[in-house]
C-alpha positions as CSV (number, residue, x, y, z in Angstrom):
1,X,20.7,-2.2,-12.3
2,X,23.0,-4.9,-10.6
3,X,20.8,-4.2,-7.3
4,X,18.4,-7.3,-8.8
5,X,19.3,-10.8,-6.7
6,X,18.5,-14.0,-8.8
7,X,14.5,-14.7,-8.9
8,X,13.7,-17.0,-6.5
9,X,13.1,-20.5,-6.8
10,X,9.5,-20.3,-5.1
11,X,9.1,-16.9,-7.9
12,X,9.7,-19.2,-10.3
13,X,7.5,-21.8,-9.0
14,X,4.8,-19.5,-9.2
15,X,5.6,-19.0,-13.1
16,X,4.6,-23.0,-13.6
17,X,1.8,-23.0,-11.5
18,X,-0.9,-22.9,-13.9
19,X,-4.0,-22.8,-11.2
20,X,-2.1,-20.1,-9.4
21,X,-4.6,-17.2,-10.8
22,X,-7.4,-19.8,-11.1
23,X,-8.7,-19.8,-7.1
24,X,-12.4,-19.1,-7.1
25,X,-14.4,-17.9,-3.8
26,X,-14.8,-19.1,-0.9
27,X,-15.8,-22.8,-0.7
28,X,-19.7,-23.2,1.3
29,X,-18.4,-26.4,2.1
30,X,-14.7,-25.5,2.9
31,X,-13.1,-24.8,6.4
32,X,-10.2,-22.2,7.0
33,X,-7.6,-24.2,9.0
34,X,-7.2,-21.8,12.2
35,X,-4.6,-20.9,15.2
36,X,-4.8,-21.8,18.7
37,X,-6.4,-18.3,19.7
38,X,-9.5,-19.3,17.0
39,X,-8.9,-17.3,14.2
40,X,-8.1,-18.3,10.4
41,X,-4.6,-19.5,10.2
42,X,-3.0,-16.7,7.3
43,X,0.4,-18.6,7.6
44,X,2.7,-19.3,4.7
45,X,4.7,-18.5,1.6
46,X,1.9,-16.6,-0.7
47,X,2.4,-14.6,-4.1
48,X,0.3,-12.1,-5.6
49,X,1.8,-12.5,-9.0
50,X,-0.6,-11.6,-12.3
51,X,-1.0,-10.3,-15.4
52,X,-4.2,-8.2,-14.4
53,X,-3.1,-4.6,-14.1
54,X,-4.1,-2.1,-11.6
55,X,-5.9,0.3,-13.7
56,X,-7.8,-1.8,-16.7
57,X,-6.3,-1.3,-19.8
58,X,-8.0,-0.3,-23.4
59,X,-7.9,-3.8,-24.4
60,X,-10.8,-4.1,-21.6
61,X,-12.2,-0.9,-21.6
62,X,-16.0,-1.0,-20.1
63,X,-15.7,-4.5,-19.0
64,X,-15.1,-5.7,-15.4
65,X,-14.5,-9.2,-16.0
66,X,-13.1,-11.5,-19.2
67,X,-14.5,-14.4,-20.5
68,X,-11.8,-17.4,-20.5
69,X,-12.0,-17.1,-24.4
70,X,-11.0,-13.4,-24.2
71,X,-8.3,-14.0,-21.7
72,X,-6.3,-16.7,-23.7
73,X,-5.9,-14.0,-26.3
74,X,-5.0,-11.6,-23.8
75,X,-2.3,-13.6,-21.5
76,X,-1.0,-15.2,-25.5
77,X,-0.7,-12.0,-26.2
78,X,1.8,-11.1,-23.5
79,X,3.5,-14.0,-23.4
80,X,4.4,-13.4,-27.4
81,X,5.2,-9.8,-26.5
82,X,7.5,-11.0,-23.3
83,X,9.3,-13.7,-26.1
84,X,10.0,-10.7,-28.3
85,X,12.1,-8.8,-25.5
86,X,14.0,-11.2,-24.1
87,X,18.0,-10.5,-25.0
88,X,16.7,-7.2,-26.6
89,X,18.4,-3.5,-25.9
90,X,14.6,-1.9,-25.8
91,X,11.0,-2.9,-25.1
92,X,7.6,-1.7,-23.0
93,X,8.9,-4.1,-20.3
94,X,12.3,-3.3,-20.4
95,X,10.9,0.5,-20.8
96,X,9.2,0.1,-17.3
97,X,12.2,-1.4,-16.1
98,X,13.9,2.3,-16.7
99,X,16.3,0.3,-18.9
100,X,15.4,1.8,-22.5
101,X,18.7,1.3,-24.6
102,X,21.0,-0.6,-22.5
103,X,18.8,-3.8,-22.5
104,X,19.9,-5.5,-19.0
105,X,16.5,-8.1,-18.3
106,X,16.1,-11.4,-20.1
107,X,12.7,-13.5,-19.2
108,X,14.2,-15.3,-17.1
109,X,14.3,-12.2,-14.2
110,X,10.6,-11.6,-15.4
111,X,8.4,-13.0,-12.7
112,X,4.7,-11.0,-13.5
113,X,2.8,-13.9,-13.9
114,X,1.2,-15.7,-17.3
115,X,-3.2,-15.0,-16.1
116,X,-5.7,-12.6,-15.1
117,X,-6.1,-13.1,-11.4
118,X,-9.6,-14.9,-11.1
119,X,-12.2,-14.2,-8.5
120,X,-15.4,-15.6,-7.6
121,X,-15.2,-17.9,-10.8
122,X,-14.2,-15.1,-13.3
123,X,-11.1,-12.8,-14.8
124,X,-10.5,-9.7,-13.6
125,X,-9.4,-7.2,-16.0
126,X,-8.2,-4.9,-13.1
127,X,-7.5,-5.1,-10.0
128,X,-9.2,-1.8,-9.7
129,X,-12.9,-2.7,-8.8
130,X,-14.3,0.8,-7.3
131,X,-14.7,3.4,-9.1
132,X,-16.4,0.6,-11.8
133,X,-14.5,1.8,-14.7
134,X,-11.2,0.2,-13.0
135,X,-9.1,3.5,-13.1
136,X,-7.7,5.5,-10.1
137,X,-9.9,8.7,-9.8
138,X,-8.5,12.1,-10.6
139,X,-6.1,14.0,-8.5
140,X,-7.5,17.1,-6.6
141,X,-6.2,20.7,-7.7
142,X,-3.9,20.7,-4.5
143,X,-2.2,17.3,-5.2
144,X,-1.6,18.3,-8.8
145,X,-0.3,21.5,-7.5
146,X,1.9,19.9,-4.9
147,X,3.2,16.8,-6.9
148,X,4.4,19.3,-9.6
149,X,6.4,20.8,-7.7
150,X,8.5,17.8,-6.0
151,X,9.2,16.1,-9.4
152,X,13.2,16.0,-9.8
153,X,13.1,12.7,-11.7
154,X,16.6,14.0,-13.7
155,X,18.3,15.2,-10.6
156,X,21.7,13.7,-9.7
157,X,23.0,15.9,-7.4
158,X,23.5,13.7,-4.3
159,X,22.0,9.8,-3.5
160,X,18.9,11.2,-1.8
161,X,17.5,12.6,-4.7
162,X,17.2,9.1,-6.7
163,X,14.1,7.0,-6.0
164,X,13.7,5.3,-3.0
165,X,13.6,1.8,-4.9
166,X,17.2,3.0,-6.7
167,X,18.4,3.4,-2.7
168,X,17.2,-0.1,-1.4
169,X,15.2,1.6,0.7
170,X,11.6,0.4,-0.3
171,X,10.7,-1.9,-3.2
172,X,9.4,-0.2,-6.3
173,X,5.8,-0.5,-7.6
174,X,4.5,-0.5,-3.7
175,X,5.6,-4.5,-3.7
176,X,5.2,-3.7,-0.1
177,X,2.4,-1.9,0.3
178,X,0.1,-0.9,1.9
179,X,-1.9,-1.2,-0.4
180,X,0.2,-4.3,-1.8
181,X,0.8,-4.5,-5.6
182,X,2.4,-7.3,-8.1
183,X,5.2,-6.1,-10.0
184,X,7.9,-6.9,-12.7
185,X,9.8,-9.9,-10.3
186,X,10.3,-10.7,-7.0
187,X,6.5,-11.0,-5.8
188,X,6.5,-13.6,-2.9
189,X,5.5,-12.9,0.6
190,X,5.6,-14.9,3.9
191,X,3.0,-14.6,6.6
192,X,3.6,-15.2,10.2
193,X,1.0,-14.8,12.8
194,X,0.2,-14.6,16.7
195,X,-2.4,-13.7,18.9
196,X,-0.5,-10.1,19.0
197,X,1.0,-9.4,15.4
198,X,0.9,-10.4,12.2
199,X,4.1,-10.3,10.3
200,X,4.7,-9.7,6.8
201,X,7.5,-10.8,5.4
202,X,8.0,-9.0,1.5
203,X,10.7,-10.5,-0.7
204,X,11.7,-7.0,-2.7
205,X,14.5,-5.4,-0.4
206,X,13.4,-8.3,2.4
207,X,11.3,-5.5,4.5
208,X,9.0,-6.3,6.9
209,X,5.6,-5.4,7.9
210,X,4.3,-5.3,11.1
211,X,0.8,-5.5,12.2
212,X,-0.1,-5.0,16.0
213,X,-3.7,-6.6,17.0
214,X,-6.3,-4.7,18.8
215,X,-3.4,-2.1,19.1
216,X,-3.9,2.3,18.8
217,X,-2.0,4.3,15.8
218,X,1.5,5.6,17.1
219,X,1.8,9.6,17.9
220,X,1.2,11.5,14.5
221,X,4.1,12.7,14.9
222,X,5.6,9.4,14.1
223,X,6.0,8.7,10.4
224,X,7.2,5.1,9.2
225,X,7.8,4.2,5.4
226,X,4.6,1.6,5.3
227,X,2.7,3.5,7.5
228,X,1.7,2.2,11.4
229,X,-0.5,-0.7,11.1
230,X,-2.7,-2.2,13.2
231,X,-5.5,-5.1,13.0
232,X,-8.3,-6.9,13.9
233,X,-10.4,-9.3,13.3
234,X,-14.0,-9.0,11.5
235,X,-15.4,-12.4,11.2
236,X,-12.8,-14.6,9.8
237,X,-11.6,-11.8,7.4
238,X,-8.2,-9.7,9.2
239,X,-8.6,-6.4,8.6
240,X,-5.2,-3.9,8.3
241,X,-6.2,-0.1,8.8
242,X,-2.3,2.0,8.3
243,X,-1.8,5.6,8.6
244,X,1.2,7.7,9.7
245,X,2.7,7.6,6.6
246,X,6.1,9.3,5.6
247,X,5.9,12.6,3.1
248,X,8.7,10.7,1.1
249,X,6.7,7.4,-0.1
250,X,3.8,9.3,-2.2
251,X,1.9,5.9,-3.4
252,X,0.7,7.2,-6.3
253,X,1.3,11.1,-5.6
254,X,-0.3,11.2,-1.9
255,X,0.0,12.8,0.7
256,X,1.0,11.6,4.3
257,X,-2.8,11.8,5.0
258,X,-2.6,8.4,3.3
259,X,-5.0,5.7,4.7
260,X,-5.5,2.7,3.9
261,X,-7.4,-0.1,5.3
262,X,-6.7,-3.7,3.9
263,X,-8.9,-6.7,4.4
264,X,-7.2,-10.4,4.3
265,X,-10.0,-13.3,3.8
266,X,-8.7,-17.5,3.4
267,X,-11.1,-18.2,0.8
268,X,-9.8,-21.7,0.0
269,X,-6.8,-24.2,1.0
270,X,-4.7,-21.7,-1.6
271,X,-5.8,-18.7,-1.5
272,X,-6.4,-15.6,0.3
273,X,-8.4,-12.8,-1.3
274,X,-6.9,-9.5,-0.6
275,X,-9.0,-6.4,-0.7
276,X,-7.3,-3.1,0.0
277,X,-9.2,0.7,0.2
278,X,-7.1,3.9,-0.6
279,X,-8.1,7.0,1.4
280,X,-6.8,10.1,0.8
281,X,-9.1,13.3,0.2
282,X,-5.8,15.4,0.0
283,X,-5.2,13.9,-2.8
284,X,-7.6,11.4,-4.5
285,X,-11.7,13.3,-5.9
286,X,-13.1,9.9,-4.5
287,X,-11.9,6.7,-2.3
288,X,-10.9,3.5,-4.4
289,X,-10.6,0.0,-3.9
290,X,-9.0,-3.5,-5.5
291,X,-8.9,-6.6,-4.8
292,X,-7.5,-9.5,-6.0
293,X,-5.7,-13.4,-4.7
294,X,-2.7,-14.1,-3.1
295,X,-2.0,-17.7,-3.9
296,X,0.5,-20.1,-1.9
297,X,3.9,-21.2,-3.5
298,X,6.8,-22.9,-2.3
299,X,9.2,-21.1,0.0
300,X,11.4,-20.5,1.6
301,X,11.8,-16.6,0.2
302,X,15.6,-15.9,-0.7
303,X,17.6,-13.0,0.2
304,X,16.9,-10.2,-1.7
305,X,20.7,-9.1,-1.9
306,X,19.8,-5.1,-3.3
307,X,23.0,-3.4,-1.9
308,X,25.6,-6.4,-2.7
309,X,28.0,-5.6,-5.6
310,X,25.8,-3.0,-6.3
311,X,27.5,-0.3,-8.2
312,X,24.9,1.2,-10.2
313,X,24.3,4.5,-7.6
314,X,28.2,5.4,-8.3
315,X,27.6,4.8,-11.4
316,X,24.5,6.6,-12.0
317,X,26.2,9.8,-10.0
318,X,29.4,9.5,-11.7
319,X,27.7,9.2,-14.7
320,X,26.0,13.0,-14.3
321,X,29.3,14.6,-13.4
322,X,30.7,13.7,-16.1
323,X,28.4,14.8,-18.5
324,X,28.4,18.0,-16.7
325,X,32.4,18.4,-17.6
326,X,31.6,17.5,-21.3
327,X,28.8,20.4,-21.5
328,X,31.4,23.1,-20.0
C-alpha cells in the first residue's frame, strides 16, 4: 500500500543497535533518574522492536526462555529468511504484509528487529509469559459465536468496511496498544510526562495516548479507540489500567469489556520493562499477560504520512467494482 511513509531514521537506528534486545533487570546498584514531583523519569524516544513473537512459536514449544546458542540459530535464521524476500513478488513476510503476489516491501521498510527480546539475563521465546505455554488462551463459546459473525474480510462495499489500519485510523498489529505490540516497521515511541499525564506518542499513524494520573474512567458510555486510561504510581513502576473500549478495535477478537492494565518499570539507563495483562472474560477462558523491554533510540520520530498520496483505498474499491462488471 502507498499509505507506508519512509522508516525512520531512529527505526533504523534501532536495526544497528546490537544491545538493543540485550537489557537485563534492573541494576541493585543502579538509580532511575526521576522528575521534579519524585517519580522515575519515563521520558524519551523508546522502541519495542524484536524478533520474539507474541505467542511462542513450534521452534520453542515447551520452553520459556533460549539459551544464547539456540537464539543465534533462531535470529540467523530470520535474517536468511528476511534476505530471501527482499525484491520478491511473495513471501511469509510479504504474506503478513497482505501483499501475496504483487510483492511491494523490500528490507529496507522491514523494521522487526534482528533478537529475542532479553529479560532478567535471558531470551524470551514469547512475549506471552502467563498462561506458561506462551499462547493466548482459548476464546469462550460466545466470542467464537460473536466474532463469526462480524467477519467481512472480502467486503468492498464502501471505505468503512476495510480495516481500520487500511483507513489510517489505528495502526495495525495493536502498535498502539493497549496492550502495546512490535510489528513489521514503524515501532518507535516517545514518552512525555507530568505530574498530571503521561503522554504517549506512537509512530504508526502518529496517534497519541493519553494517560491521566490519579484520574476516574470516563462515563461508560464513552468509548475511545485505545480505551480511557488512567495511572498511578506503584513504587517506582507506573501502572496504566484502560477500559471503555470501542466495539470496532476487537484486539484479538474482544469485546468492549476489554481491560487492560499495563505496568511501565525503568529497569536500567536503557530500558524500561513493559508488562501488560489482558482481561476480558467475554471473551478470553483465562486472563493473560506479556512482558517484554522497550529500549531507547534516537529520535526525533518522523511523520508517519498514512493518508498522503495514498491511493490505494480508491484503488482497492475501484478495484471490486470492476470485477463485479466482469462477473455480469
Amino acid at each position: 500500500m502507498t499509505k507506508l511513509s519512509l522508516v525512520s531514521i531512529s527505526a533504523l537506528a534501532a536495526l544497528l543497535c546490537v544491545s538493543a534486545t540485550g537489557q537485563n533487570s534492573k541494576s541493585k546498584n543502579w538509580t532511575p533518574p526521576r522528575t521534579a514531583d519524585g517519580h522515575p523519569d519515563l521520558q524519551g524516544v523508546w522502541t519495542n522492536v524484536t524478533l520474539t513473537k507474541l505467542e511462542r512459536p513450534k521452534d520453542f514449544e515447551g520452553k520459556a526462555t533460549a539459551t544464547d546458542a539456540e537464539a543465534k540459530i533462531y535470529e540467523q535464521k530470520d535474517a536468511d529468511d528476511l534476505k530471501k524476500e527482499d525484491g520478491a513478488s511473495d513471501g511469509p513476510i510479504i504474506a503478513a504484509a497482505g501483499s501475496s503476489g504483487t510483492g511491494g516491501y523490500n528490507t529496507l521498510f522491514v523494521d522487526h528487529g534482528t533478537e529475542l527480546a532479553r529479560v532478567d539475563g535471558v531470551k524470551r521465546t514469547s512475549l506471552i509469559i502467563d498462561p506458561p505455554d506462551g499462547k493466548i488462551p482459548p476464546l469462550t463459546p460466545q466470542a467464537r459465536e460473536r466474532n463469526a459473525g462480524m467477519r467481512r474480510p472480502n467486503s468492498y462495499d464502501s471505505v468503512k468496511d476495510r480495516p481500520l489500519s487500511e483507513r489510517c485510523l489505528i495502526g495495525f498489529g495493536s502498535t498502539a496498544g493497549p496492550p502495546m505490540l512490535p510489528v513489521l516497521y514503524n515501532n518507535t515511541y516517545q514518552i512525555v510526562q507530568t505530574p498530571e499525564y503521561v503522554m504517549i506518542l506512537i509512530e504508526m499513524i502518529h496517534d497519541a495516548r493519553i494517560v491521566r494520573l490519579n484520574g476516574t474512567h470516563a462515563p461508560a458510555n464513552v468509548r475511545q479507540w485505545f480505551g480511557d486510561s488512567i495511572g498511578h504510581w506503584e513504587g517506582d513502576t507506573l501502572v496504566v489500567d484502560t477500559t471503555n473500549f470501542t466495539d470496532k478495535t476487537r484486539f484479538r477478537g474482544s469485546s468492549e469489556n476489554l481491560h487492560v492494565i499495563e505496568r511501565f518499570t525503568r529497569v536500567g539507563p536503557q530500558t524500561i520493562l513493559y508488562k501488560a495483562t489482558v482481561d476480558d472474560p467475554t471473551t478470553f477462558t483465562k486472563n493473560w499477560t506479556l512482558e517484554y523491554p522497550f529500549t531507547s533510540t534516537a529520535g526525533p520520530i518522523y511523520e508517519y504520512a498514512c493518508h498522503e498520496g495514498n491511493y490505494a483505498m480508491t484503488d482497492i474499491l475501484g478495484g471490486a467494482r470492476e470485477m463485479e462488471k466482469r462477473q455480469k
